[in-house]
C-alpha positions in Angstrom: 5.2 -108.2 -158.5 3.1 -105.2 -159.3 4.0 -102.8 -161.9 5.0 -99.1 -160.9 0.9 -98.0 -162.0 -0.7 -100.2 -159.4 1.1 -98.8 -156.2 -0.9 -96.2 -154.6 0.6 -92.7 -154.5 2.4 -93.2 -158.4 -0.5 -92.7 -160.9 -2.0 -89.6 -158.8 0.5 -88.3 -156.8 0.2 -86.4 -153.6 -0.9 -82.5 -154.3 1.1 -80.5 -151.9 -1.4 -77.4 -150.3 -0.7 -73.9 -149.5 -3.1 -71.8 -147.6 -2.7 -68.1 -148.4 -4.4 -66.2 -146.0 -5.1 -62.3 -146.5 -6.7 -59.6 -144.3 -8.9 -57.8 -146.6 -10.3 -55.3 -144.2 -8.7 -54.4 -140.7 -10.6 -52.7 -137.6 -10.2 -49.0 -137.1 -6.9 -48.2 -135.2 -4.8 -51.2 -136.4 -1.4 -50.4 -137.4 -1.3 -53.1 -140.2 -2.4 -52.2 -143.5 -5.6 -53.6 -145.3 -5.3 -56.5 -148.2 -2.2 -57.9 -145.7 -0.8 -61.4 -147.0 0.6 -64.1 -145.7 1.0 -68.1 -145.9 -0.5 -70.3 -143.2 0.6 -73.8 -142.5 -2.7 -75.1 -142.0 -6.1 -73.7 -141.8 -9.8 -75.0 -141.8 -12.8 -74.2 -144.5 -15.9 -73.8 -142.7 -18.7 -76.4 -142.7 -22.3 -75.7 -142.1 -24.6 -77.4 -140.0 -28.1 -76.6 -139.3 -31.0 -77.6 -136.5 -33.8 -79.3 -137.0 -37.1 -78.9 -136.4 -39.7 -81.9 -136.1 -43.4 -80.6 -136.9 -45.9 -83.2 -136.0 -49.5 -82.6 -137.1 -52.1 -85.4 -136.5 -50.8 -88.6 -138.7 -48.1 -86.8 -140.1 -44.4 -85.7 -139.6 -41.8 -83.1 -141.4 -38.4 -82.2 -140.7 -37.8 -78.7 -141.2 -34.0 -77.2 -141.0 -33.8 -74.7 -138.4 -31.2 -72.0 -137.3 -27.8 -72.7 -138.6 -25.3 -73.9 -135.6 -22.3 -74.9 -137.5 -18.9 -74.1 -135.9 -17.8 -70.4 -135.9 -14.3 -71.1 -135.2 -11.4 -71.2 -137.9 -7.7 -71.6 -136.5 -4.7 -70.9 -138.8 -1.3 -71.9 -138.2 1.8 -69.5 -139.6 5.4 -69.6 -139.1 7.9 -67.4 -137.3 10.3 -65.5 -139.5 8.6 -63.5 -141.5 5.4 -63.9 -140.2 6.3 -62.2 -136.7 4.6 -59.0 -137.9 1.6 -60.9 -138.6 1.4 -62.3 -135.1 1.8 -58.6 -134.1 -0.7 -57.8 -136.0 -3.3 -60.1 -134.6 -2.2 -59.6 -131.5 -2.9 -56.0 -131.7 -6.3 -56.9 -133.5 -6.9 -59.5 -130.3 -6.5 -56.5 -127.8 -8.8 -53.8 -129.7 -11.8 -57.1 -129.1 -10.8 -57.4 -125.3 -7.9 -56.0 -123.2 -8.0 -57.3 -120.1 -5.4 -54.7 -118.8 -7.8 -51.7 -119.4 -11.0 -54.0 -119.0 -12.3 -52.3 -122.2 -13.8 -54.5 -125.1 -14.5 -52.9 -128.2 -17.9 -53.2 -130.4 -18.4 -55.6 -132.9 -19.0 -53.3 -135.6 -15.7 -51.7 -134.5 -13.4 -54.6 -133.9 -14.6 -57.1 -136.8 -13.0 -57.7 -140.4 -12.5 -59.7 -143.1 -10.5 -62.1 -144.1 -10.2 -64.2 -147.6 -8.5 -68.0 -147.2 -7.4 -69.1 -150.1 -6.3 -72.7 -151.3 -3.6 -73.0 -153.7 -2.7 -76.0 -155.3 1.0 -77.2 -155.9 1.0 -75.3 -159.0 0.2 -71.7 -157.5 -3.7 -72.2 -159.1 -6.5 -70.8 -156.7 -8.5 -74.2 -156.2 -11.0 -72.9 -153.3 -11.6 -69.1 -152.1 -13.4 -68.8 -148.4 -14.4 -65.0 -147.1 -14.8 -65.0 -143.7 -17.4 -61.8 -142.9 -17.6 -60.0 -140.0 -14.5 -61.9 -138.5 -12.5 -60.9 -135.5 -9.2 -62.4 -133.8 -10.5 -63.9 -130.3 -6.8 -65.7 -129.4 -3.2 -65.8 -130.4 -2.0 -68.8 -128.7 1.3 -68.7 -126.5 4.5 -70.6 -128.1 6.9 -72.7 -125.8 10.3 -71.4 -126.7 13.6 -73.3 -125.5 16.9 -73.6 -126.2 16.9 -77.4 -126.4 14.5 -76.7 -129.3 15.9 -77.0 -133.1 12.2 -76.5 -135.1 10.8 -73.6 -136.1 8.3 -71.7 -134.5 5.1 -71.9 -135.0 1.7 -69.6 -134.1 -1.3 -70.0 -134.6 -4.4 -67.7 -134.2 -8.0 -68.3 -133.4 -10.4 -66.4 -135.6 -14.2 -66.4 -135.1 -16.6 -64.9 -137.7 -20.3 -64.7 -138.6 -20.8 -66.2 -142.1 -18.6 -67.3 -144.9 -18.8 -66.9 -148.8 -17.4 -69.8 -150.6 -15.9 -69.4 -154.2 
């Protein structure tokens, strides 16, 4: 029979994560403020991932990295409660990129901000910072709501960005 140290979990148990994620800077016309914070139920931290380029010159052959094509895309997941002002919020910042009502779509250097995603550890402790620059809301998914239903709500919102600073 093994002792309590040799089953899996025991010795090193299970950290639980928390993503907080907070809009440092906002576009121009939004009605929430700057440095708004919130926790997410899930997010992503970006990867990177770059194309290569094979230079062959008479008997020999390099591989050179190219233009960086990594995924763009981060989608965070967020509660209802609470964090219905925050799906406001990004859904106001979804319609200053593109309203489809209006047909107007606003500039880049108008409609992007930034946001910092920030891992915290079971303890509260900061383990992994991610800035995402130039960063702009591109969808606020739609929730299926019904009475049958007993969980609670949950949103998520599709954020697209430029580059990332890790820390």
């Amino acid at each position: 029979m093994p002792g309590l140290t040799q089953i899996a979990g025991i010795v090193e148990p299970q950290r639980a994560y928390n993503w907080e994620v907070e809009i440092v800077r906002t576009p121009v016309g939004l009605a929430a403020s700057d440095n708004m914070k919130f926790r997410a139920r899930g997010t992503g931290v970006p990867g990177r991932s770059f194309d290569t380029i094979d230079i062959n010159w008479r008997w020999m052959n390099w591989k050179v990295s190219g233009r960086e094509t990594g995924d763009k895309t981060i989608t965070v997941r967020f509660w209802e409660g609470v964090d219905q002002m925050i799906r406001n919020a990004l859904m106001q910042w979804a319609t200053l990129v593109g309203d489809w009502f209006s047909g107007a779509q606003g500039d880049k250097s108008e409609v992007s901000g930034e946001i910092r995603i920030r891992l915290l550890d079971g303890k509260e402790n900061t383990t992994r910072t991610v800035t995402l620059k130039n960063a702009m809301i591109t969808a606020v998914d739609t929730v299926d709501v019904t009475y049958e239903a007993s969980d609670v709500v949950e949103y998520s919102a599709t954020i697209v960005y430029d580059y990332f600073e890790e820390s």
